[in-house]
N, C-alpha and C positions, 0 to 999 in steps of 0.2 A: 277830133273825135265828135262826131255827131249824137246829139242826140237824142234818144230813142223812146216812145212812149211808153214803151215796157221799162227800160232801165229809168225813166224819170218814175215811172210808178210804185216802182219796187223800193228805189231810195228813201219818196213820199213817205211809202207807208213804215219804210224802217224809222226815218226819222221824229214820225208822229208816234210811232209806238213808243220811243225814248221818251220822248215829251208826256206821252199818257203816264210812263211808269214815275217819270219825276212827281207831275202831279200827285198821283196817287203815293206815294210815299211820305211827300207835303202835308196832304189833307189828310191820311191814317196812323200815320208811323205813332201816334199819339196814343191809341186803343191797344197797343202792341206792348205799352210799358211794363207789365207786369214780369216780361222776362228782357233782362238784359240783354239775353244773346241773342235774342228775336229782334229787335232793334238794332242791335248790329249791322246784323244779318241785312237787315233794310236799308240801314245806311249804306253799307258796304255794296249793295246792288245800285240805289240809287245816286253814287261816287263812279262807278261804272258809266251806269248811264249815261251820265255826262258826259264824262272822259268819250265817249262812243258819240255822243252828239256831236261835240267840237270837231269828233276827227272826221266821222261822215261828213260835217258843213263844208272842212277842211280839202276834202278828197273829191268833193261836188267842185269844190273853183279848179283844182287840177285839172279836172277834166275837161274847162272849156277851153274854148282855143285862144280866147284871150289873155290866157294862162300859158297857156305854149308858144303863145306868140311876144312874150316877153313884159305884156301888158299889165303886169303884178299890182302895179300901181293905182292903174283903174280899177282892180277890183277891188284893193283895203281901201279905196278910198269911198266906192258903193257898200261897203260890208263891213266897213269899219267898224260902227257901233254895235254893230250886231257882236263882234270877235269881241272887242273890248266890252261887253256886255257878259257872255258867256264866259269867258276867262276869270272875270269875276266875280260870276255866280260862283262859279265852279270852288275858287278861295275860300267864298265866305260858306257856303253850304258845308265843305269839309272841315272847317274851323267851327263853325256852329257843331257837328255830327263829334267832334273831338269832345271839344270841351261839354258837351252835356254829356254825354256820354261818360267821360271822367267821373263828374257831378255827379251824377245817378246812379254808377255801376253798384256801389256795396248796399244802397235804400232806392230799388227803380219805381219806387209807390211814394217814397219822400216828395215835397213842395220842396225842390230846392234849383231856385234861380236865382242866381245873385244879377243885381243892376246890370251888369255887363253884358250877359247871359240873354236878360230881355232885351236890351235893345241891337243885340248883332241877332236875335231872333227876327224883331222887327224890320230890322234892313234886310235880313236876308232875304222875308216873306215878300215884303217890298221889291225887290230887285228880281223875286223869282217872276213878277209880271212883268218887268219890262223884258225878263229873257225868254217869256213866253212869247210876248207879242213881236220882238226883233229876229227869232231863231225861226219861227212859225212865218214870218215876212220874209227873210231870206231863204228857207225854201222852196217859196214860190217864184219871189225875183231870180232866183239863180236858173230857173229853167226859161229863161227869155231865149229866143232863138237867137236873139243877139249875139248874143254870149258864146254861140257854140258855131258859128259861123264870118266869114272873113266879110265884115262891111268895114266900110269906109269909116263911119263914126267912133269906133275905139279909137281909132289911130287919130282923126281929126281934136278926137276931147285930150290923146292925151300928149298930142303934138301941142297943141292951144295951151298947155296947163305949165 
């Protein structure tokens, strides 16, 4: 399958829009405490998102033909970090969105973070930049023309390997 400036455009923009609502979920969800179910409600969107991120990345490698031509390998091993990166945002973000969420639901105006609390906060904040800057690089590397056509060099890297 070829492809096409409209269908790379389209996915771009799907893709970036996922990433825009993570962020913003990131940076606001905090102003929203005052009702539990509005937090939720955020959370539960921005759990989506992701899930929708991974699978769109997911469904961009089907597509090329290095993917159909059996070449599986060549791409986890170009996209690696990036998969193992998002899979475990994805853990820690809904484990973070759990347990505060527990924490807060009956006081959502209470100070209540225990040790644990902050620092899976901290890694998580931490990890949401490298899934920013990995997920946001794989959708640009994935529309290489390479990728979506029969050259000689798939098969030479992954003959060599």
């Amino acid at each position: 399958m070829k492809l096409t400036i409209s269908r790379y455009c389209v996915m771009l923009f799907v893709q970036f829009g996922l990433l825009f609502v993570d962020i913003l979920v990131n940076c606001f969800s905090d102003f929203a405490r005052k009702s539990s179910v509005v937090v939720l409600l955020l959370f539960i969107i921005q759990d989506v998102c992701l899930i929708f991120a991974l699978i769109s990345l997911v469904l961009s490698f089907f597509s090329t033909y290095a993917f159909q031509a059996g070449l599986i390998e060549l791409l986890y091993d170009r996209f690696r970090a990036t998969i193992i990166i998002s899979t475990a945002y994805l853990i820690l973000t809904i484990t973070l969105h759990s347990w505060s969420l527990s924490e807060r639901w009956g006081h959502p105006l209470g100070h209540i973070w225990p040790s644990g609390l902050i620092w899976l906060y901290v890694i998580q904040r931490l990890l949401a930049v490298l899934y920013y800057y990995h997920y946001k690089r794989s959708m640009l590397r994935i529309s290489d023309p390479r990728f979506y056509e029969d050259f000689g060099w798939m098969k030479q890297q992954h003959d060599g390997s």
